[in-house]
N, C-alpha and C positions, 0 to 999 in steps of 0.2 A: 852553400853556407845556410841557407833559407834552412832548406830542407834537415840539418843537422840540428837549427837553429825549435825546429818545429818536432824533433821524434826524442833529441837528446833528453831534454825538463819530462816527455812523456813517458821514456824506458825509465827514467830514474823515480819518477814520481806518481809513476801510474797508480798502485796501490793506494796511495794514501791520497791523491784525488779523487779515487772513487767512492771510498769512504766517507770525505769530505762531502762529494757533491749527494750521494744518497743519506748521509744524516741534515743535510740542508732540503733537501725532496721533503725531509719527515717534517721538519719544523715549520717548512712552508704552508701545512697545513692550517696550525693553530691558530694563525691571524684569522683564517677563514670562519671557523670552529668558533671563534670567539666572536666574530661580526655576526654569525646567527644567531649567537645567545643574547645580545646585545640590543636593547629595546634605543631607535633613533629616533630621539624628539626634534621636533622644529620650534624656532622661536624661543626655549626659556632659557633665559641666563641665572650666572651662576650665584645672583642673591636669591633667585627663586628658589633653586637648588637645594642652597643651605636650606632656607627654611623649611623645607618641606622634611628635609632627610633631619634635621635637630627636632622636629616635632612626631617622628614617629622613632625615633633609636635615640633617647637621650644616652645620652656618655660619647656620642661621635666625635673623637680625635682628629681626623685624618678622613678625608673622601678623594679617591685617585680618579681618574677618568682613564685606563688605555687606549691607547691608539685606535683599537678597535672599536671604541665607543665605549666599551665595558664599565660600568663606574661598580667600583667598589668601598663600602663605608668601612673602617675601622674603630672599632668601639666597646666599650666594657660594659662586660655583662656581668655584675655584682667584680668581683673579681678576677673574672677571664677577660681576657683581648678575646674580642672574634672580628671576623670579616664578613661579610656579607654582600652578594649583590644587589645593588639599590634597582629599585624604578622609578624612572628619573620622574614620570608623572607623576607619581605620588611621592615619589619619597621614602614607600617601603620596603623594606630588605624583602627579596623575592625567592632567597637561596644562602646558603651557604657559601662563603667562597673558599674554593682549597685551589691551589695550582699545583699543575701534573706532577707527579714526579716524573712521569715518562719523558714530558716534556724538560725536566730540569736534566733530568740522566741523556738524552739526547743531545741536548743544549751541550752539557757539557765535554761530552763526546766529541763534538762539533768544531766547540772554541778551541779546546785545550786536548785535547786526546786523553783526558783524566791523568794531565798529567802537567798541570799548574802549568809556570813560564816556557821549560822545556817545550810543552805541546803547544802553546799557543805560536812559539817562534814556527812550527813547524808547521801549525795551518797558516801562517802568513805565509811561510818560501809555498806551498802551494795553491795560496792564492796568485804567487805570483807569478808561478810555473804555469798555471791555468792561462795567465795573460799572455803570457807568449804564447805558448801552444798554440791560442786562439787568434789571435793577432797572425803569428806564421802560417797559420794554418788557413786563414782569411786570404793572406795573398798568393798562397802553394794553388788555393781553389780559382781565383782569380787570374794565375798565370796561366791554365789547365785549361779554363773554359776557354782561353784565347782574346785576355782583359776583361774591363770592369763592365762593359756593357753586356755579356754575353754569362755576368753572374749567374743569371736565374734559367740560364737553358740548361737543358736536361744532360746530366751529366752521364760522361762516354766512359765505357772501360768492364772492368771484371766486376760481378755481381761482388765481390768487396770494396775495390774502389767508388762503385752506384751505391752503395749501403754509408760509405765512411763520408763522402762527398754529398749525398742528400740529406743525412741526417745534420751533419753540421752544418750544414746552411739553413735548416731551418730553427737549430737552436745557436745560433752563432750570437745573433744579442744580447739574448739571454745570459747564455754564458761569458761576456763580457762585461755584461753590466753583474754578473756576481760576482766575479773576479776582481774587476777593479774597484768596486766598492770593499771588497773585503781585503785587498792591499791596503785601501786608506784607513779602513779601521784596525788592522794590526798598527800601522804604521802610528796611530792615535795613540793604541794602546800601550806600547812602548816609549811615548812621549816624542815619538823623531818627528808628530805636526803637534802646533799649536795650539792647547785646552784651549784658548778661550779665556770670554765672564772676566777678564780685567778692566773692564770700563767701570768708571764710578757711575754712581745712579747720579738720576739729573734732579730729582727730590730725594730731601733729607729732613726729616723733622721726629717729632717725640709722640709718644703717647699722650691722649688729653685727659686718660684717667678716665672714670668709671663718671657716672654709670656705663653700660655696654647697649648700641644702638644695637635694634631686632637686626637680625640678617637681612632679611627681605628688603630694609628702605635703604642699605649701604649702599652710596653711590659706585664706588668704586666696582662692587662685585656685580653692580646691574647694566656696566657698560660692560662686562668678560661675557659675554654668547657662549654657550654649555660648548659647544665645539671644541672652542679653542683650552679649556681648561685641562691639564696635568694632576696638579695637586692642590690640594686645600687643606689646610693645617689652622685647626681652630684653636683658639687661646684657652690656655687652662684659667678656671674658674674662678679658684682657689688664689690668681696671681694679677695685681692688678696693674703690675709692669708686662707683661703676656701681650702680643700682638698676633693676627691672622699674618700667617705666612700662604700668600699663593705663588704658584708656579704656573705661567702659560704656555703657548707654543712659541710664543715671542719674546717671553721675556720674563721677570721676577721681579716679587718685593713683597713688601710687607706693609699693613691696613691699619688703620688704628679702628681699636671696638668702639670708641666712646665716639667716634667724628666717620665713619665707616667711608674715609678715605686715606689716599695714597702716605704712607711716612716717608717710602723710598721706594725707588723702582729703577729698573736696570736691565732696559732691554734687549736681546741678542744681538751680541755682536757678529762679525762674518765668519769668524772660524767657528762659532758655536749653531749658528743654521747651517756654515758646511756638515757639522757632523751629525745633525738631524738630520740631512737629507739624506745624505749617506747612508744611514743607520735605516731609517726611511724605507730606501731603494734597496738597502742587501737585506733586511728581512720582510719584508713585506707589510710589514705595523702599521698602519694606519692607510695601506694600498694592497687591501687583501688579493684582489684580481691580478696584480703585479706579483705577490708574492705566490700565488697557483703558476703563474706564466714561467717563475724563475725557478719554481722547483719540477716542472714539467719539461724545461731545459737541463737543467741541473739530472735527469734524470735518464739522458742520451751521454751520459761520460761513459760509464760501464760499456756501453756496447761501442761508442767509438772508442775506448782504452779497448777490447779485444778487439776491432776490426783494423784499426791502427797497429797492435801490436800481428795482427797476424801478415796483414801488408808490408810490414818490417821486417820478419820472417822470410818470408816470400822473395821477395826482394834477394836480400843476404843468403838465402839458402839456392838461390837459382845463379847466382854468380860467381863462375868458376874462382878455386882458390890458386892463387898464380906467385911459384916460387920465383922466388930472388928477385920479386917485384921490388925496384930502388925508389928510393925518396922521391917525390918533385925535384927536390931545389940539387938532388944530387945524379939526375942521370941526365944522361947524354941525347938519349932516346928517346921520346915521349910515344907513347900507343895511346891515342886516343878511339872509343869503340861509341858506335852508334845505333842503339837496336833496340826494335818494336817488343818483340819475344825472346833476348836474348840468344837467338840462334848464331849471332853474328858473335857471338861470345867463343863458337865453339871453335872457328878460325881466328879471332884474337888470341887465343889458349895459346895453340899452335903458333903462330906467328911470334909470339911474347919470346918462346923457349927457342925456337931458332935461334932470333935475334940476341938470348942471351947466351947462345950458345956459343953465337958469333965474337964474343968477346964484348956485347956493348953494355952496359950501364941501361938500364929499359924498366922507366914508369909508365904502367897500363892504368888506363883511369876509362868511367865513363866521360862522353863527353859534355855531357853537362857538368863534371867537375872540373872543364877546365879551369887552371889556376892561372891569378892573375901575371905567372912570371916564374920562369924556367932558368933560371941563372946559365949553369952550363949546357943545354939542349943547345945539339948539333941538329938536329932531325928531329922533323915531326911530320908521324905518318897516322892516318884515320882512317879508319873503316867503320863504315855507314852505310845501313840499309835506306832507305824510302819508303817510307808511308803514304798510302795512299796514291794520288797523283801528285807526285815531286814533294811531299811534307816532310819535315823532318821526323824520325824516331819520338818515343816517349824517351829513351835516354840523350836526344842529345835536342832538345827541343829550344836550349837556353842558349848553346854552343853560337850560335851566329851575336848574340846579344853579348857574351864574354871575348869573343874575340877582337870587339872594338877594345877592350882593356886591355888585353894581352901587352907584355911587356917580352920582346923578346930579340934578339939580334938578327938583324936584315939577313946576314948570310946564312940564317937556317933552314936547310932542305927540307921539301916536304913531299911525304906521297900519298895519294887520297886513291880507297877502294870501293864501291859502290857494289850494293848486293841487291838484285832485283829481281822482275821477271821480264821478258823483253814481249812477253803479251801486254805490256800496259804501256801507252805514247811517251810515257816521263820515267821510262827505264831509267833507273839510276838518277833521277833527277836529281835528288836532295845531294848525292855526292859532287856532282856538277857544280851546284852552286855551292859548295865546301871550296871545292877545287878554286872557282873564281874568287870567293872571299880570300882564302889564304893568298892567292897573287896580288889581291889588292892591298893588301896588309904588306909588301915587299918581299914576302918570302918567295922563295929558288925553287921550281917544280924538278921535281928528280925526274919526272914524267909526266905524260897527260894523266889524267884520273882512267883509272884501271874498272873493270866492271865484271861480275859474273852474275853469269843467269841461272836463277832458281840454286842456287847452292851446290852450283857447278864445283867437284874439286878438283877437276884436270885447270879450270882456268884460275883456279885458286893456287894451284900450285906454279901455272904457267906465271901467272904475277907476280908470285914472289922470287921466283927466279930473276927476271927483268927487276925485282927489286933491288934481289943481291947484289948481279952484277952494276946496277949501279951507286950500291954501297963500295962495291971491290970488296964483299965477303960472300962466303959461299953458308947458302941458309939451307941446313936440316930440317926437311919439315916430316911431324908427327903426327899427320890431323885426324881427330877423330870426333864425330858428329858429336857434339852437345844436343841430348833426346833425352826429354821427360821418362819417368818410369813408364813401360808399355806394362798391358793387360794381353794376356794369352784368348782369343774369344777366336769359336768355332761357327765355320758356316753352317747354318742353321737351314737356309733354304734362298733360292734366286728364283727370279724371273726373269727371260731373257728377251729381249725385242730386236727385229733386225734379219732379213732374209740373207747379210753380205758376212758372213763372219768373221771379215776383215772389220766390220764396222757394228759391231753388235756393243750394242746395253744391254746391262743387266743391271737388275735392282737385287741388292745383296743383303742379309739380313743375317748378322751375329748374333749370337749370343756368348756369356761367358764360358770359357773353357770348364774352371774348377767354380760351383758354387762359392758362392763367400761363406765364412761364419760369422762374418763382423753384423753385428745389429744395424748398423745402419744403413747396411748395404742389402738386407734379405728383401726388402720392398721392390728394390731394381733388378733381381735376381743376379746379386753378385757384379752388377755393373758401378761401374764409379759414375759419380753424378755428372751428367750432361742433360742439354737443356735439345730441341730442335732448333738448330741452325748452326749450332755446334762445329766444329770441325775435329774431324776422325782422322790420326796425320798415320802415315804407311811405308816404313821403309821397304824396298821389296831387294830378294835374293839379286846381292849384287848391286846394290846403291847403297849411295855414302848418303842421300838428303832423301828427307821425306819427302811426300806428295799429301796433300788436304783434299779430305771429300767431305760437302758441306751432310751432316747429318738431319735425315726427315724424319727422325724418332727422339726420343727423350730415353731417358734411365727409366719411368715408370712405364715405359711399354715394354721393359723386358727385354728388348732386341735394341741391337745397334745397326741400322738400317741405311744403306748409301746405294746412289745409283753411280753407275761408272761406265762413260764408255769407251770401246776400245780404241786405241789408234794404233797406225801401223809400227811409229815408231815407240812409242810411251812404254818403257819397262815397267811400270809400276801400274797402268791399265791392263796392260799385256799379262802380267801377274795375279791381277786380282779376278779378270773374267775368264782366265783358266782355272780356278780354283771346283771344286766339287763338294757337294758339302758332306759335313765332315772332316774336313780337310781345316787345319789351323792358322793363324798368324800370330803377330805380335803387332798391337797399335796403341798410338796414345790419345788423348782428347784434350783438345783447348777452346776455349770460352772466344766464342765471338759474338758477346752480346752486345754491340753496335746492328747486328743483323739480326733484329727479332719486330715483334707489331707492339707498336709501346701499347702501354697502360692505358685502358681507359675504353669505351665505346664507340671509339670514333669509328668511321669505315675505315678498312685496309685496302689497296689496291694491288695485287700479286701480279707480276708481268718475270715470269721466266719461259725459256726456251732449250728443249734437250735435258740436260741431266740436270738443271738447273730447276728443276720442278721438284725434284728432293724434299730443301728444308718449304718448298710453300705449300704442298701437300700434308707435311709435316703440320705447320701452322695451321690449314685448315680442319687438321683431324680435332685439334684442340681447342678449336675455338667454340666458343657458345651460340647459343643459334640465334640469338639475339645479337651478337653484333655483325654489321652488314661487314661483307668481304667476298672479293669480285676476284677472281683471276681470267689473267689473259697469258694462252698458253699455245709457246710455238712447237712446231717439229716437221720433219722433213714430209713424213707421208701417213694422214690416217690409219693406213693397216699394219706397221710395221715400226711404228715410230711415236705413236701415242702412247705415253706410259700411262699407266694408273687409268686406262682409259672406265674401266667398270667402276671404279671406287671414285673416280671423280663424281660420275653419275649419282654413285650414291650420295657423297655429299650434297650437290645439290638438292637433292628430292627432301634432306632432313636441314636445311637449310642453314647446315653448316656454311655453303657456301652460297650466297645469292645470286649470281651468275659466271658462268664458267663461258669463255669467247675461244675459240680452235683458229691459229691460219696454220696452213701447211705450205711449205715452200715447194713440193715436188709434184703436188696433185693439181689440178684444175678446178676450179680458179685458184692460182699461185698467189698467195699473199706471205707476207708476215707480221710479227706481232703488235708493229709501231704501225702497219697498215688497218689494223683493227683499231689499234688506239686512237689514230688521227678518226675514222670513221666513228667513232662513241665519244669524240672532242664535249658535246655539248651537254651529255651528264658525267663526263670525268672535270670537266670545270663545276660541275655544280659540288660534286662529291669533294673537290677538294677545298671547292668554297666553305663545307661543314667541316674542316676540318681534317681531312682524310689523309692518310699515310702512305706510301707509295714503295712498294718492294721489290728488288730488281733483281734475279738471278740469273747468272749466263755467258755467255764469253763476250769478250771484250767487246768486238765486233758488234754484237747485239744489243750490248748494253749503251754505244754509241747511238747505235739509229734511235733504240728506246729513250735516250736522254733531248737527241732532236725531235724527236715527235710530240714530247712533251713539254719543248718549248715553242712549240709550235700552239699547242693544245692551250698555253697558260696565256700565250698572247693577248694585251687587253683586260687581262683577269688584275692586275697587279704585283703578281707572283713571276718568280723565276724559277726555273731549278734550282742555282746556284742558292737561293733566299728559303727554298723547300728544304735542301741540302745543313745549311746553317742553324734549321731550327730540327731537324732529327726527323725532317719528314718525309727526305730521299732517300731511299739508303738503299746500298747497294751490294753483293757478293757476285764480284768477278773474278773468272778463272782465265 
């Protein structure tokens, strides 16, 4: 609901948001514009004022003060009105005054869309659409980070969601303090709050007639301090009933010439200082530095209206379209789906059409949209991948919070799938504890929770058979991998390490098949944009699921570059280091930018082992020589097993990399990588006392003793892994 609550007011009202918020960017300026033009005295009030400006511009009518400080005289010159700006020290006109038309034609752009009441309703609904947006969008960010404490840490996910999520957190204020200031002044303008100014004045009295006291000794005008003054309206001459009308920031009334004090006065009351402040806070008038803040916010809508709309896109175009999907409130079925990259989509597909092939009644949802209540649901079955070690999905991250709500009948069977890889200890975790929630809640296991590894489809289909049969129907299944559009790219050239050719690496280097003609793509020579660290996914002849090899090249090197090594059983290593170049495939790329060296100059600390050296060779080729970055690099045996061994060298020497640490586990002395690390304990605590980032690549195995060794290392320091981990400063690519 959040979420619909958050994209809905944005599809509908993007356009004319962004208009809004870039003609408020333009008018944010003028306050500014006008505070430089604007000469600010200290000390002289506004009987001094008078005087000064009545003895150099006789015929002055009218003298305003702007917010900005601006004062402007209005006065006749023989028979013209003109304006003038004054100097408040002297008193003499220093300029002309004209106001913009640019500014009026923007203004009115702004308010009304040049298009009277019609436009002005229409910038209120998205003032008001702004406020949700921002408000949903405050808590969408907030449930994301993992609550409210963990607002300001560096946000995880696809270089659009780090684009849409960084920017609006830094103009998140902003854009609510424009928003809901400019709800309450629609809301003004239509009369739905309270003008105001019906207080009677607390003095009343008459004019005492002429003669007319000098300006300068009137009491009344030498207690108003120039600051606070608005308007001043001098008595015509010619009329000897004529009183001084002033205006201040507090309040009004009118003087008398002859006594040059109060007849009446009638100071603000509270609805009339709410809509000065308001007015105040949504343009910037008299708070020029507020008013740059708001339109320097005001000025991130456009780019979060397209990263937000393309996220929306994204989203909807990568989620399979699933015939005779039934109501909630009308099927029997419930498919609940759980998934990091939507893979797990591609077996929901499958499973939906069985199951309605079976005769049932079957709504597919993600499971963050569980709903709160299933009226007829006989069965409810989910399938859920895990994140990470045991974490739930990006789709189903809310599911455990919604299912306290769930409204549904005790006797509803349930069966839970888990999709993983059984290299990591919390195989299936997240499904696990599905599994146990739902028993806790009283629902009927149709079975224990089911698991496949690595997008196994023999145990995919073994599952749904033991589903069937315990539906008592017989399930057709049709599955076919859910895969990204692949790119046809040609091996270009390898290097191979390894004397067993049972157990050879090779480092593999593509390029595109056919040139691109697209502009955007002739830089990366026809490659679609990937970053180093990337992953290159590879169905091989004869698999239904792909296989990730983390990428140690970018789009601007030209090549798409992976190391791979063989194993006896691996059909998809076994495929790719038979390859000769020349020779073609089909792959696709996906964004893993949780595993890159953040931003900024901090040190980096690289600890991979085996093919694991990929994306930090990769990292190192691009880094500047100026920021410090250390690798520690394992492998079986100096001559046969050291990748990149020459070009590591070179890095060093141009100081790409500042130091490069070797163990080999099959040479003499046998070491490995957490055995260098624990040995260098006492400058990897200093380096991460400055700050430094910690990179992990490599199999499971390795990544365990590296994760001990470094809390071994941190001991005493104040730090944990877990606490490295939380703030973006562990991170990890395991295979």
């Amino acid at each position: 609901m959040l979420r619909k609550l958050h994209s809905i007011p944005a599809l509908f009202a993007g356009l004319l948001l962004v208009l809004v918020a870039l003609t408020g960017s333009v008018l944010s300026l003028f306050p500014a514009l006008e505070r430089a033009q604007a000469v600010q005295p200290a000390g002289i009030d506004v009987a001094t004022l008078a005087s000064r400006v009545i003895a150099r511009l006789p015929g002055v009518q009218t003298v305003v003060r702007e917010p900005s400080g601006l004062l402007i005289a209005y006065h006749l010159s023989g028979q013209t009105q003109e304006a003038s700006v004054i100097d408040p020290d002297s008193g003499s006109a220093v300029d002309a005054y004209r106001s913009s038309a640019i500014q009026r034609w923007v203004k009115n752009l702004h308010r009304q869309l040049m298009l009277d009441d019609a436009g002005r309703v229409a910038t209120g609904v998205a003032a008001a659409c702004m406020l949700v947006i921002v408000v949903s969008g405050l808590l969408l960010l907030a449930r994301r980070m993992g609550g409210w404490r963990r607002l300001l840490a560096p946000v995880r996910g696809t270089t659009l969601q780090r684009w849409h999520g960084e920017v609006a957190r830094v103009a998140l204020a902003g854009l609510v303090l424009s928003s809901a200031t400019g709800v309450l002044m629609s809301l003004a303008t239509f009369s739905l709050l309270p003008e105001g100014g019906g207080a009677e004045p607390f003095l009343v009295g008459r004019p005492a007639g002429w003669p007319a006291m000098p300006l300068a000794r009137m009491p009344a005008l030498q207690a108003i301090d120039l600051s606070r003054l608005r308007q001043l309206k001098l008595p015509n001459p010619d009329d000897p009933s004529d009183v001084i009308e002033l205006e201040t920031s507090d309040g009004s009334g009118s003087i008398d010439p002859a006594t040059g004090r109060w007849i009446d006065y009638a100071p603000w009351d509270g609805w009339q200082r709410l809509h000065a402040t308001v007015r105040m806070l949504h343009t910037g008038e008299g708070l020029w530095w507020l008013g740059l803040l708001l339109g320097a916010a005001s000025l991130t809508v456009p780019l979060l209206a397209v990263t937000g709309t393309l996220l929306w896109w994204h989203q909807r175009s990568h989620r399979p379209r699933l015939a005779g999907n039934a109501a909630a409130h009308d099927a029997d079925t419930v498919l609940l789906v759980g998934s990091e990259t939507n893979t797990t989509w591609g077996f929901a597909t499958a499973l939906h059409a069985a199951l309605c092939r079976a005769g049932l009644r079957v709504h597919t949802a993600p499971m963050n949209s569980l709903a709160a209540r299933y009226p007829r649901a006989r069965r409810l079955i989910v399938l859920t991948s895990t994140y990470g070690d045991g974490e739930a999905p990006a789709g189903a991250r809310q599911f455990l919070d919604k299912l306290e709500r769930l409204t549904i009948a005790p006797a509803t069977r349930f069966a839970v799938l888990g999709f993983g890889d059984r290299q990591f200890p919390q195989f299936c975790g997240y499904a696990l504890q599905v599994q146990q929630a739902l028993k806790a809640r009283g629902l009927t296991p149709l079975s224990d929770a089911g698991t496949v590894d690595r997008q196994s489809e023999p145990e995919f289909r073994q599952w749904c058979a033991g589903l069937g049969e315990a539906l008592g129907r017989v399930l057709e299944l049709h599955y076919t991998p859910l895969l990204p559009r692949t790119t046809a790219l040609r091996l270009a050239s390898r290097t191979d390490y390894g004397q067993d050719p049972q157990e050879l690496t090779s480092v593999l280097r593509f390029v595109a098949e056919a040139p691109s003609t697209r502009w955007w793509r002739r830089g990366s020579e026809g490659l679609p944009a990937f970053e180093t660290g990337d992953l290159l996914g590879v169905v091989p002849p004869g698999g239904a699921s792909p296989r990730y090899y983390s990428l140690a090249s970018s789009a601007r090197d030209g090549v798409a570059e992976i190391c791979v090594r063989r194993h006896p059983a691996g059909l998809c290593s076994g495929y790719l280091t038979g390859l000769q170049p020349g020779a073609t495939i089909q792959a696709f790329w996906r964004p893993h930018e949780s595993f890159r060296p953040a931003a900024g100059a901090a040190p980096v600390i690289m600890v991979g082992a085996g093919t694991g050296i990929g994306p930090l060779i990769g990292f190192a080729r691009h880094n500047p020589p100026h920021r410090p970055m250390h690798l520690y690099f394992g492998a079986r045996h100096p001559q046969d097993g050291f990748l990149y061994r020459e070009e590591l060298g070179r890095l060093v020497d141009d100081r790409r990399l500042r130091s490069l640490t070797t163990a080999f586990s099959r040479s003499r002395p046998k070491a490995y990588v957490q055995d260098r690390l624990a040995a260098d304990a006492p400058r990897l605590r200093e380096l991460v006392a400055h700050g430094a980032q910690i990179l992990v690549c490599g199999g499971r195995q390795m990544a365990e003793g590296v994760a001990g060794a470094w809390e071994r290392i941190l001991e005493g320091s104040g730090l944990t892994v877990a606490q490295l981990r939380s703030q973006g400063r562990y991170v990890e690519d395991v295979y």
